[in-house]
N, C-alpha and C positions, 0 to 999 in steps of 0.2 A: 288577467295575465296568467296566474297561477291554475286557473283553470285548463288550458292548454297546453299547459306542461308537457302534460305525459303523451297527448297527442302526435306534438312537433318534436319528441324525444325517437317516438317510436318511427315517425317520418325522417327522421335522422337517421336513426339505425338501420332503416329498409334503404334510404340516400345510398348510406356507408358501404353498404353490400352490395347495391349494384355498380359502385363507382371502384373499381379497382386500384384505382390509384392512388384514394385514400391510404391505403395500407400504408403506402411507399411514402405519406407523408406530404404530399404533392397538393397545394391549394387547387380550389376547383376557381373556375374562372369566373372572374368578376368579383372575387373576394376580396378584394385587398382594400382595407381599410374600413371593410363593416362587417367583417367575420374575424377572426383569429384561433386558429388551430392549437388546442394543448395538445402535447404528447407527454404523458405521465409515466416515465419510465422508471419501473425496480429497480434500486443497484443487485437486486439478488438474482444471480444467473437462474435460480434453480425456481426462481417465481413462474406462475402462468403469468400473461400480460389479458388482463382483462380489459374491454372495450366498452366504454359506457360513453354518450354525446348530453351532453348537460347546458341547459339554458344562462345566460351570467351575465347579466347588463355590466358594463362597463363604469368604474367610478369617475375616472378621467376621463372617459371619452366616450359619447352619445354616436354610437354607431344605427346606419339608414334601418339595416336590420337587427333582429335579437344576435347577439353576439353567440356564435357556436364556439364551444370549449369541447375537444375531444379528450378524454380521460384515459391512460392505459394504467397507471396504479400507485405509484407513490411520488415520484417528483414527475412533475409538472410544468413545460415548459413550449412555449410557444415564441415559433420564429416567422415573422409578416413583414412587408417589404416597412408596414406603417407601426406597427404596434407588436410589441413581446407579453407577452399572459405568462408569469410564472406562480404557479402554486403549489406549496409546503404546507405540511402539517403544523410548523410554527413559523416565526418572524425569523429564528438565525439564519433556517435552512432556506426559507426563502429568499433571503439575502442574500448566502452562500450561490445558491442558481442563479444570481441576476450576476452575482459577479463574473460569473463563467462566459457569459454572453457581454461583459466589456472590454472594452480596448486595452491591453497593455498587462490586463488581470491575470495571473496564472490560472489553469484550468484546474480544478480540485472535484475528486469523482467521490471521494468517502463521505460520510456524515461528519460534521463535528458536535452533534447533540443524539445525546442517546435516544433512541427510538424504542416505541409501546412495543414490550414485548407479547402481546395479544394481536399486533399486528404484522406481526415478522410471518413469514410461510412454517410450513411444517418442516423444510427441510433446516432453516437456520434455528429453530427452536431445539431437534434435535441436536447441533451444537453445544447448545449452552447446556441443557438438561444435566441432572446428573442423572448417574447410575445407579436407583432404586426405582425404575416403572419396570413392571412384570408386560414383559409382551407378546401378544400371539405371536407366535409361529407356526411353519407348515414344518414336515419331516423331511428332513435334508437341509433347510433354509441355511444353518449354521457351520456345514462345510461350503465354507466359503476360501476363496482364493486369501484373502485378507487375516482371517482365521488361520488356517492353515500356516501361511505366513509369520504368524505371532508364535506359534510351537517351533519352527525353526529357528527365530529371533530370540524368542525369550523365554518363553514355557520352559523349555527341557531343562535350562540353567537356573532359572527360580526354583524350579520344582524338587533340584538335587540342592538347593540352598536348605531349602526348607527340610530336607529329607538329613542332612545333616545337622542343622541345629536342633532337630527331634530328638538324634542323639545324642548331640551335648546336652537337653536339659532333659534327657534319661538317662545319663550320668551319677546329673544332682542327686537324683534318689526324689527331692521334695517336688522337685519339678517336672515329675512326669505327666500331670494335667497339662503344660503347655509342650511337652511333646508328643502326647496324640494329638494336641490341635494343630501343631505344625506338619504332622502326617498326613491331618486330613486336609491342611493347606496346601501341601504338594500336589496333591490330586487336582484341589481347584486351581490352580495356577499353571498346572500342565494345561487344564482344556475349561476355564473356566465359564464358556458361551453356556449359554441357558438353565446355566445352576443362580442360585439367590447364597447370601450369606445375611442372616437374619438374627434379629435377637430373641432368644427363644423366652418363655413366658419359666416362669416360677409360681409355684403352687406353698404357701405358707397358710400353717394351721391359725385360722381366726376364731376368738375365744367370743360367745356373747353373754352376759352376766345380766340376771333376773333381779329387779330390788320390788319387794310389794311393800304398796304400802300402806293397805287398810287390809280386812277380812276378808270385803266383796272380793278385792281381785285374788285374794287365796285363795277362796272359794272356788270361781271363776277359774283358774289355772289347776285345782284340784281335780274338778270334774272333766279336764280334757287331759292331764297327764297326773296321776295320782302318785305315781311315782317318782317325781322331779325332785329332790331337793331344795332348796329356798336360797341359797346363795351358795351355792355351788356353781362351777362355770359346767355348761355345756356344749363341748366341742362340737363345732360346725364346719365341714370343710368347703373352702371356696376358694376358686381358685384367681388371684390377684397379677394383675399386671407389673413386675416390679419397676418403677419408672428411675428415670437415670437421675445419678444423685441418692438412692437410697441408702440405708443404712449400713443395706448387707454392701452396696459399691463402698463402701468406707472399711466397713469389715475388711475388704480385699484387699485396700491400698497396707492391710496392716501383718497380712499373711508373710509366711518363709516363702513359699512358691513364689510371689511374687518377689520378692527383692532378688534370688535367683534368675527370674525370666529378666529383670531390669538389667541385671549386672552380666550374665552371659549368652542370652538370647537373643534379647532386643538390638543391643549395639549392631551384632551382625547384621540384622535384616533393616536394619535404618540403612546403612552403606548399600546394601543391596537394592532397596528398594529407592533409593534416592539415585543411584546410578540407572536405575528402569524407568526413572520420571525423567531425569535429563535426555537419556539418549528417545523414548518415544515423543520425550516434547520436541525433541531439534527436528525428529522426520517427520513434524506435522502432521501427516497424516494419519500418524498412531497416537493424538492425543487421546482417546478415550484409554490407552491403557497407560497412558500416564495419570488422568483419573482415577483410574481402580487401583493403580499403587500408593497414589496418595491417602485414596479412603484407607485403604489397608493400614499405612503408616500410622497415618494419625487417630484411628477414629476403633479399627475391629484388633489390632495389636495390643490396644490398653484396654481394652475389656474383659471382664471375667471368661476362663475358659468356657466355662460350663453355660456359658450366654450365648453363644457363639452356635449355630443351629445351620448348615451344609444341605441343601434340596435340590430337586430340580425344580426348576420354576415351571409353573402350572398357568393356564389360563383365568382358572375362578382359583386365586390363590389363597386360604384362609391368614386373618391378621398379614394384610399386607403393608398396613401400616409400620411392620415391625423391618421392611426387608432395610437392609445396608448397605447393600453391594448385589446389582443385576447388573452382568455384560452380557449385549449379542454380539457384537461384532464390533472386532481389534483395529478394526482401519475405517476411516471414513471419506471418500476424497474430497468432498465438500468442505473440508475443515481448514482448504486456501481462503476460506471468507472469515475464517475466526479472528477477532478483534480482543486487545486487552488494551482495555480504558481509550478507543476510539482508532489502536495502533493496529492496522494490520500482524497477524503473527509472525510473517517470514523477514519485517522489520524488527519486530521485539527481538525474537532468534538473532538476528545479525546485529545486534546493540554490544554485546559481549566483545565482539569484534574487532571492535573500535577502542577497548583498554587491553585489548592484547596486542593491537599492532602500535600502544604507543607503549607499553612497558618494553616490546622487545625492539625496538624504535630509539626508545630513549636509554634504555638500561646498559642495552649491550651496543654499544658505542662502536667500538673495532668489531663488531661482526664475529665474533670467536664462536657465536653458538647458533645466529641463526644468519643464511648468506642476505646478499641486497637484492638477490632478486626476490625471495618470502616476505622480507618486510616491504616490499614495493608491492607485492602483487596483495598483503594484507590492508596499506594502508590505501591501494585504492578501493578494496572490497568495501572499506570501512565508508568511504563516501555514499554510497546507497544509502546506510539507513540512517545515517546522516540528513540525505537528503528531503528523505519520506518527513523526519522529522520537522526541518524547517517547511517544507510544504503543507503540514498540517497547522505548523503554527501560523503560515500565512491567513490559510483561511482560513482560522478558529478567528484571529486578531479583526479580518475584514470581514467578517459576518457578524459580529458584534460590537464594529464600529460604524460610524458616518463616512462618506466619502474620503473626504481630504485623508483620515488615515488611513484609510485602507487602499488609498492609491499613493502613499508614503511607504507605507509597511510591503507593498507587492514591489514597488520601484527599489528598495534599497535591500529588502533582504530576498527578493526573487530571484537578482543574480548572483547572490552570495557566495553560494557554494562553486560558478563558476571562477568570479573574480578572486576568491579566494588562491586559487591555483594559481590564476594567471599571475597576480601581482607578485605572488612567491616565488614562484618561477622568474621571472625579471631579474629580481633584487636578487638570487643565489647566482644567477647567472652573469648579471654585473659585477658580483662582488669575487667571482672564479674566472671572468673576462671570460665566458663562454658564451659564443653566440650562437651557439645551438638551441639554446635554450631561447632564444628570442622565435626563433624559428617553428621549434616545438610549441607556442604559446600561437603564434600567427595558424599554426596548421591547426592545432587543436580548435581556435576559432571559425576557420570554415570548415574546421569536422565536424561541428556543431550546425552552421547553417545546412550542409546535405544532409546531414541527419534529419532535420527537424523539416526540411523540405519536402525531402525524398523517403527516407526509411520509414518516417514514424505513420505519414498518411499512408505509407503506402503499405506495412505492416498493417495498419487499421480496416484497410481495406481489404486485403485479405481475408482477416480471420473475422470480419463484419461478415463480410460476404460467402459463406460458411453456414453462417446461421439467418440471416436477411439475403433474401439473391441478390435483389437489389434496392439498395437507400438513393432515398434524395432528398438533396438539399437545396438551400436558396442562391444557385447559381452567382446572384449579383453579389451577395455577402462574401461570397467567397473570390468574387474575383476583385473584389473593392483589398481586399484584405493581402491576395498575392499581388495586387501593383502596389500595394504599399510596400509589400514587402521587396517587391524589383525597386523600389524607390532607395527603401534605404540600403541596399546590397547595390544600388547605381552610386549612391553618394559616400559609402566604404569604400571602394575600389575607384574612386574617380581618382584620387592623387596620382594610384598606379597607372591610371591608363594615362592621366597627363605625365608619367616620368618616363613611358615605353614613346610618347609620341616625343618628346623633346629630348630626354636626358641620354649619354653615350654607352652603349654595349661596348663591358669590358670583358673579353677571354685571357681566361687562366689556366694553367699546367696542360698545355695545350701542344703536341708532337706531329710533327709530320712522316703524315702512313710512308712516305718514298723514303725516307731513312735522311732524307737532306735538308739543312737549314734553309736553304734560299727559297725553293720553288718545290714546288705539290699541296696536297689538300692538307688541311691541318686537321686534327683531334682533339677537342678541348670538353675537359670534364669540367669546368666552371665558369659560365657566364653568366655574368647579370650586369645590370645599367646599374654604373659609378654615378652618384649622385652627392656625394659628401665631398672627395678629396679632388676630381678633377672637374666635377657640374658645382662645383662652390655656390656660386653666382645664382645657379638654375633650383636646389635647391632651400635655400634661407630665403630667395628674393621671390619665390613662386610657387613652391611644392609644400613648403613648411605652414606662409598664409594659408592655402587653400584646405591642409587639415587642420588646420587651425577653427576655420570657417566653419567646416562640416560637421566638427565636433560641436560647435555649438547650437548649430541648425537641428539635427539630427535630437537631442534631447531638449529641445524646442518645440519637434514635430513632435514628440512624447509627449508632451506636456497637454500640445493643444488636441492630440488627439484624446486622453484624458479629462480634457474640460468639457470636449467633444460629450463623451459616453455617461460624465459622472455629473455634471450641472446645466449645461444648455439643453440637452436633450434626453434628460434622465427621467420625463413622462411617458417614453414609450416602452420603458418596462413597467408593466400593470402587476404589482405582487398582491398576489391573491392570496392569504393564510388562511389554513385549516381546510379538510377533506371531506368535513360533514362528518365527522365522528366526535368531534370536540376536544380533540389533541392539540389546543393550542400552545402549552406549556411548554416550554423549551430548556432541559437540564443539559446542557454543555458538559462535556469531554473535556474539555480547557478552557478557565477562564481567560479573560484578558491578559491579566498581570504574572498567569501560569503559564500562556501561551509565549508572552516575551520574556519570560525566566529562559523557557526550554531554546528559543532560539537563538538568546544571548550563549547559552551552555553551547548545544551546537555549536552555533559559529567560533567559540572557541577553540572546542574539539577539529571542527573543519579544516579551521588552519595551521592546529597541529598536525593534522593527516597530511595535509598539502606539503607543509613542510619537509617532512618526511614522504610524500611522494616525488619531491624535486628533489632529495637527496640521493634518493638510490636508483632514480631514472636513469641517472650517465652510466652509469654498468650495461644497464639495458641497451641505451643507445650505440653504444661503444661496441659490443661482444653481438650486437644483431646483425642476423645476415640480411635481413631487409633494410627496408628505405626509413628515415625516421620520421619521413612526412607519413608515413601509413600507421605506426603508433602514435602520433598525432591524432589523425582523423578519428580512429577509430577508436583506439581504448580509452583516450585522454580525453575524446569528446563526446563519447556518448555514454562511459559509464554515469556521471554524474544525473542524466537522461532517462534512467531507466524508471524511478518513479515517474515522471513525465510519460514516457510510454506506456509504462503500466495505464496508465489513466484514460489515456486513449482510446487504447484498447476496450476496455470497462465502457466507454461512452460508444465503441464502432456495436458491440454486441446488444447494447440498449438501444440500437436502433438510430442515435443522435452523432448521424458522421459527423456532423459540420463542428460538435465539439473537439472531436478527435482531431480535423483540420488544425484548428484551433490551436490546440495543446502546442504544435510544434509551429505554427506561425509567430504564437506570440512568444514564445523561445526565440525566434529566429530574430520577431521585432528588438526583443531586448538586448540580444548580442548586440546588433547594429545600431537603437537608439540610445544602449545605456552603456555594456560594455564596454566597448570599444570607446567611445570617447571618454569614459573614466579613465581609463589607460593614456590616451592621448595625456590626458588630466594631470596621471598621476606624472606622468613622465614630463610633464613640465614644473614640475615640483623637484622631483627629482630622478634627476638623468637617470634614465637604466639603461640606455640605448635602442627603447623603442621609436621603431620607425614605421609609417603608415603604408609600406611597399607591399606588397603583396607579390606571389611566383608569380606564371604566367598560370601556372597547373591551378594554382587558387581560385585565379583572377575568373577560367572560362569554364571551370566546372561550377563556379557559383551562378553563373551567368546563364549557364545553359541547364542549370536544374531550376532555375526564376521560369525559363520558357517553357519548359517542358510542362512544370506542375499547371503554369496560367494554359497551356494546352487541356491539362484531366479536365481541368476544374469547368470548362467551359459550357458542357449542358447540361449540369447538375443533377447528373446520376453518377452512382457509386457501386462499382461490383470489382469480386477477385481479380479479375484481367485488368482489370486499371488498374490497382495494386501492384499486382505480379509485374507489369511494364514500370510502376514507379521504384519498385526494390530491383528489378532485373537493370536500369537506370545508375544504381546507388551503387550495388555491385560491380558496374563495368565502371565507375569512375576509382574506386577504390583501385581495382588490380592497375591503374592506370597511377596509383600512388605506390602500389607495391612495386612496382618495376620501374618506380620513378627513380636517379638517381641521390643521393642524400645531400641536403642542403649545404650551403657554406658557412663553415666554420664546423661540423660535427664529422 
């Protein structure tokens, strides 16, 4: 068998290149169930995707022929009407990928275990590097737009920082060692690309001392230097590397110059250079020179002036080992991938966020300083990285558990940061008799199902289709998964459609266009079917069982579609660990017990956000010139969505639509099988005035976004134009919410 390897490998490869369709991902015929297709996809945009076809007998299942596993590079993953092939470098991440491909599981596109830094591409390694490698360049390379950029942003105003505290510690009289070094810092922080700042070497006189100690070696040392002394030293000069930590650096901590630079130098450019580290770390894209102000700060500021050595960097640089500080270029745009302790950075950045919108939330009570629409529009920002956050702890917790919790931990804190809102929203609005706020909760829920129906595939598809012309995926998978989802969007809106076919249309503030009471047409700005005070009967005795019913059906179907994917049929995902380089070792970003610390914290945070988002909504509602079903839909329902999107996204450009599907189906499954009947739930506990009605504008834009998608999805291909019609879709039902009139009671 092993002998044929390389034969059936290369008959693969010559297969792969004549079959066009491979690319696209598309099983060859006859496959199914003794072949299965890997696709090993980079999370790193900026990777090649390499193609290798590799031999892999199956441990679970004895296929007619050698099983073909296609390889593109680091996760690994294979979709077959019979069998999934997923393979990681280790057991978490290969766990992580099987979860992605189950029923009910939130999709998660990041790592949660830190990965071989010998394996990452050149462009993510550049990343993390610091700033001491000496690098070629051509002439010109270094005016660069990004460069250029950093002399308007920050150069010219460090540069006169530093050009004035040269004269304050040329003042001191003792301190004018550190103000030529902040002279010649001016210069390098004006244009610091392809200079070094290095530590220069010291030359110290070494003494060697002679002891003889018989005749022969007087002798001996007579006849080659007759003139030598006998115990005299003999100055030798050599020239010594002074390593840190020495003598003379103790010397210096005890110098006048220095307690001068400590006391009137330093202070300044700490404020200064820590104001240059916040503002280029928040624009991400200048973290390299938040880097270089760091090294500054901490590391070439407290060294001997006279250590301190100004070049321009050379290609064969001599004592390179000494350099401290080499920058080429101020901007990087790759640095959307930068990660701190497993967090994406434009999550970390937006952490801060979330203790400013509840200090000025909770602090300033009457609004005297800051108005309710800042602290609204702050504490929704604050949800984002909120979100990101409990979505990593999902699957840090379900990749390093067993089934059972990790379809606990996805079910109860996946729709957390949803239910969080909604419940809060109820109980502010029961307890202010506002039923607008019932309203707002109902719209914001099917803002969520068109979102996650319509926008998010169909954003995916898009910006997939950009870089892949066209993806495909397993047709059947995907439509088993949109009638599930018509399933439960039929069994949400069934009460409504039983209280439109039974219960009485009642019109309110309603004038007739002729100017006369008795006869002409009427105008009524408020109708809807009375089901409480004059359908008594029709209500409690038929509309209340039957949500009654669905709410328990509906996380029933949850349940067993979960036993479905997690125990009856959990051999058809085949986890394959390790790559053949021998990275089985799996070091975690978050343990277990860190992972449910961070989301307990979260969800704390979450619902003080929410809180504070239902407080200063009603200003919004109230002072908007639009409809408040369109804040609903949109702000209420898909901020909280945007890690979700993001993720999508991440999986349409790696090639694997059907995850990006995914992402907003099983969003949409968990509105309708978990959601929405905890609400029923709670509101049988205790009354908040939810009721299971739905508009009509709810009822057939949910309806008709279930057919449209089961339309894309039907011969599973994926390109821009299908996108374009599923957001050009999304868009026409919205302006159909903005021109809607505003619900009753708001």
């Amino acid at each position: 068998m092993t002998t044929n390897v390389e034969p059936r490998r290369r008959k693969l490869d010559s297969d792969k290149q004549d079959s066009p369709e491979d690319h696209h991902g598309s099983h060859q015929p006859g496959s199914c169930c003794d072949r299965a297709c890997v696709a090993h996809v980079h999370s790193e945009a900026g990777d090649a995707h390499t193609h290798s076809c590799l031999l892999q007998p199956s441990g679970s299942y004895t296929p007619k022929h050698p099983q073909r596993t296609c390889s593109f590079s680091e996760e690994i993953w294979d979709e077959n009407p019979c069998k999934t092939t997923i393979s990681a470098e280790n057991e978490v991440e290969a766990q992580k990928l099987a979860n992605n491909y189950k029923f009910g599981f939130r999709k998660w596109k990041s790592h949660v275990t830190e990965r071989p830094f010998q394996d990452r591409s050149d462009i993510v390694k550049e990343l993390y590097s610091e700033l001491n490698v000496i690098k070629p360049y051509s002439v010109g390379s270094l005016f660069t737009c990004g460069n250029i950029l950093y002399v308007f942003l920050f150069g010219w105003w460090i540069a006169l920082v530093y050009v004035f505290v040269g004269l304050l510690m040329f003042l001191t009289v003792v301190g004018i060692p550190y103000a030529k070094l902040c002279w010649r810092l001016s210069c390098y922080f004006l244009w610091p690309f392809g200079k070094l700042i290095e530590k220069a070497s010291v030359s110290v006189p070494v003494y060697r001392v002679k002891i003889l100690q018989d005749n022969s070696s007087l002798e001996a040392d007579e006849d080659r230097k007759s003139s030598s002394p006998l115990l005299l030293p003999t100055p030798v000069e050599e020239t010594i590397e002074e390593p840190t930590g020495s003598p003379q650096d103790d010397h210096y901590w005890r110098r006048m110059s220095t307690y001068s630079w400590l006391l009137v130098g330093y202070p300044l450019l700490v404020v200064t250079h820590s104001v240059l580290c916040l503002v280029s770390w928040l624009l991400v894209f200048t973290i390299p020179v938040a880097k270089m102000s760091a090294k500054t700060l901490h590391t070439i500021l407290l060294m001997p002036p006279e250590h301190i050595h100004i070049s321009q960097a050379t290609e064969a640089q001599e004592h390179e080992g000494r350099v401290i500080l080499c920058c080429y270029h101020a901007v990087n745009l790759y640095y959307y991938k930068y990660t701190v302790d497993g967090i994406n950075v434009f999550a970390v950045n937006l952490l801060p966020l979330v203790i400013v919108s509840l200090v000025i939330g909770y602090v300033d009570k009457s609004n005297q300083f800051v108005s309710s629409e800042v602290k609204f529009a702050t504490a929704v920002s604050s949800i984002i990285p909120l979100s990101y956050y409990i979505g990593m702890g999902i699957a840090s917790i379900s990749a390093q558990s067993n089934f059972a919790v990790g379809a606990v931990v996805n079910a109860t804190f996946g729709s957390i940061t949803e239910l969080t809102f909604y419940i809060t929203a109820l109980l502010r609005g029961h307890h202010q008799g506002n039923k607008c706020l019932q309203e707002i909760v109902k719209a914001a829920l099917t803002g969520t199902l068109l979102g996650c129906i319509l926008f998010i595939p169909g954003i995916c598809m898009i910006i997939g289709g950009f870089r892949h012309r066209e993806q495909r995926f397993n047709s059947r998978s995907a439509g088993v998964s949109s009638s599930l989802l018509f399933i439960s969007i039929g069994g949400v809106f069934a009460p409504t459609l039983f209280s439109k076919a039974y219960g009485n249309l009642v019109c309110e503030d309603c004038t007739n266009s002729t100017g006369t009471n008795s006869s002409g047409s009427f105008m009524c700005k408020n109708c809807h079917y009375d089901l409480s005070e004059n359908s008594y009967s029709l209500f409690h005795s038929h509309i209340q069982p039957l949500v009654y019913t669905i709410s328990i059906l509906l996380p029933v179907s949850y349940i067993i579609g979960l036993i479905f994917t997690l125990k009856t049929h959990s051999h058809i995902y085949d986890i394959h660990v390790g790559d053949g380089m021998g990275h089985l070792e799996a070091s975690v970003h978050w343990s277990r017990w860190r992972a449910l610390l961070i989301l307990i914290i979260a969800t704390v945070l979450m619902s003080a956000c929410a809180d504070l988002t239902t407080e200063h909504i009603q200003p919004i509602l109230s002072h908007s010139s639009i409809s408040q079903y369109f804040i609903g839909v949109t702000l209420l329902a898909m901020v909280p969505e945007i890690p979700e999107l993001i993720n999508g996204v991440q999986f349409a450009l790696q090639n694997t639509i059907s995850l990006s599907f995914e992402v907003g189906s099983c969003i949409a499954v968990q509105v309708c099988m978990i959601q929405i009947p905890i609400l029923v739930l709670f509101n049988i506990f205790y009354d908040v005035g939810f009721v299971l009605i739905f508009s009509d504008l709810h009822l057939w834009a949910s309806i008709f976004s279930v057919i449209v998608v089961n339309y894309i999805f039907m011969d599973g291909k994926s390109d821009y134009f299908q996108g374009t019609a599923l957001v050009v879709v999304y868009f026409i039902l919205l302006a159909l919410y903005f021109f809607a009139p505003s619900p009753a009671g708001c």
